[in-house]
N, C-alpha and C positions, 0 to 999 in steps of 0.2 A: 075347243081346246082340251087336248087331254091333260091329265094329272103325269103323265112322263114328258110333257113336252120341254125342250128346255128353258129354263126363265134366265133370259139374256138383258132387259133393260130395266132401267130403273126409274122410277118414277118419284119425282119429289110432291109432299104432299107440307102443309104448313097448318097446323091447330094449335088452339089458344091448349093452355093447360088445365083448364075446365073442360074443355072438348075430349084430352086423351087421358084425364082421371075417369071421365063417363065411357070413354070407348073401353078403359080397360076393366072397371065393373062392368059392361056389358059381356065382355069376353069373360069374364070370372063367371057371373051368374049363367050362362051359357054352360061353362064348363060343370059349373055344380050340378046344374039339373040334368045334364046330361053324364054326368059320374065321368068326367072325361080332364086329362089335362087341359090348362089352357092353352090356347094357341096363339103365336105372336100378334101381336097387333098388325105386322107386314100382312100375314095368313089372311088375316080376318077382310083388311081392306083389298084384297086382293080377290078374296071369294066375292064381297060386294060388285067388285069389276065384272068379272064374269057372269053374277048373275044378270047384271044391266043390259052386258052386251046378247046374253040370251032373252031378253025379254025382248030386246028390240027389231022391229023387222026386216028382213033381207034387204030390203029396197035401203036401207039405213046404213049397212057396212056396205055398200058397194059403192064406189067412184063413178059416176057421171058426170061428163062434161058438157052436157044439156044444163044441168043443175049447176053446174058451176058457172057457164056463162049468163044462166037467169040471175045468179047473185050480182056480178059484173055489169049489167044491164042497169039493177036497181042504183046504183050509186049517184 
């Protein structure tokens, strides 16, 4: 996914407020050491996403329906 594609959906996400006081010192200390503004909390978990989906292997974003009927099977 490129940085112009366009971001069309939205994603709900739920943290205590001890969770998004640490996520937003994360993103501050981030920004200090990098001499950079901060970036939204949206940004930040959204870079997370990406990075996850790039770590993970092809076999992993594709649809099979081999895989989907072994699930089906298991019940």
């Amino acid at each position: 996914m490129s940085n112009v594609d366009k971001l069309t959906k939205k994603l709900q996400v739920l943290l205590s407020e001890e969770e998004v006081f640490i996520l937003n010192r994360i993103i501050l200390n981030d920004a200090l050491e990098n001499q950079e503004r901060p970036i939204s909390i949206s940004a930040f978990i959204r870079e997370l996403i990406r990075k996850e989906i790039e770590s993970r292997p092809d076999e992993a974003k594709t649809w099979s329906s081999d895989r989907i009927n072994q699930l089906k099977s298991k019940k």
